[in-house]
C-alpha positions as CSV (number, residue, x, y, z in Angstrom):
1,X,114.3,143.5,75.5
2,X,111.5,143.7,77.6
3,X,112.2,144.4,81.5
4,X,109.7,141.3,81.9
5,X,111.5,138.6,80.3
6,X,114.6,137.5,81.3
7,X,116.8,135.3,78.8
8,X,118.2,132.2,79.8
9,X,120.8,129.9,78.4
10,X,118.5,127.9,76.3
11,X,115.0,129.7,77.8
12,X,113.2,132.9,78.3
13,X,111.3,133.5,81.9
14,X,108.4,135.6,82.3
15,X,107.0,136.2,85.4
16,X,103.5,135.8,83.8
17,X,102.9,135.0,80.5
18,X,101.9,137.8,77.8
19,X,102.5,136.9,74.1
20,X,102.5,140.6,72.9
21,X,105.7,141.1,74.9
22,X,106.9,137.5,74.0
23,X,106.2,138.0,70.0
24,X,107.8,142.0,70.9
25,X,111.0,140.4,72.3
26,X,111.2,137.7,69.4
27,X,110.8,140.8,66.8
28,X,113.4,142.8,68.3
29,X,116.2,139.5,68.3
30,X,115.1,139.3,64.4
31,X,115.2,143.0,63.7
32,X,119.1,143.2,65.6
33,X,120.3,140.1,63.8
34,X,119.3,141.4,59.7
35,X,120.2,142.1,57.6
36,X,122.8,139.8,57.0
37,X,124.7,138.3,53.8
38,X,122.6,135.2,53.7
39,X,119.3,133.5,55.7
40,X,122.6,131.4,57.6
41,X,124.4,134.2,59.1
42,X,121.1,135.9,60.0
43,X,119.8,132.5,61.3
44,X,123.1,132.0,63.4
45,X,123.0,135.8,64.8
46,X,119.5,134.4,65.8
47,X,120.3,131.3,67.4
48,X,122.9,133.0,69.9
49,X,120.2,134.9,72.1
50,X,117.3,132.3,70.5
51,X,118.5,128.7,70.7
52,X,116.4,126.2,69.0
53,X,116.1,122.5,68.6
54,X,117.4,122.5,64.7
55,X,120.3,124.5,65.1
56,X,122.9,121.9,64.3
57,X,121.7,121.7,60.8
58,X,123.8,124.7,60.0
59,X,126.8,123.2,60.7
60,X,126.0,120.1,58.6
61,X,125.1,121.9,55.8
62,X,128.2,124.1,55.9
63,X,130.0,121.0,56.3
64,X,128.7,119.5,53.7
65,X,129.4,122.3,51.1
66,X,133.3,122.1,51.9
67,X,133.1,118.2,51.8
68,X,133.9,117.4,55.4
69,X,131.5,115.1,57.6
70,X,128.9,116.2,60.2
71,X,130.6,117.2,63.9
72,X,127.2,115.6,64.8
73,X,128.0,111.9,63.9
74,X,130.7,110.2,65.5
């Protein structure tokens, strides 16, 4: 990653904004988390150092598949 980003839990910081190194630092998250056995792990592997506002609808959907109920809904 780019000395001028620094992750956060749930945020990147840049001193000053430059989308070549943002779009850099987003390429090389995707290139270290594939390839992977399906889109889900690689999605996952992506959410840990990218967190994003959907991310819960992995855990429905694996939910779903082995018939248990969404940890999202009480």
């Amino acid at each position: 990653m780019s000395d001028t980003i620094t992750p956060g839990s749930g945020l990147w910081l840049m001193e000053r904004w430059n989308p070549d190194e943002f779009v850099a630092a987003v390429q090389l998250v995707v290139d270290k988390s594939s390839p992977g056995p399906d889109w889900g792990v690689v999605a996952a592997r992506i959410g840990r150092s990218i967190p994003w506002e959907f991310d819960y609808k992995y855990d429905d959907q694996v939910n779903r598949r082995h018939g248990l109920p969404s940890p999202w809904q009480p």
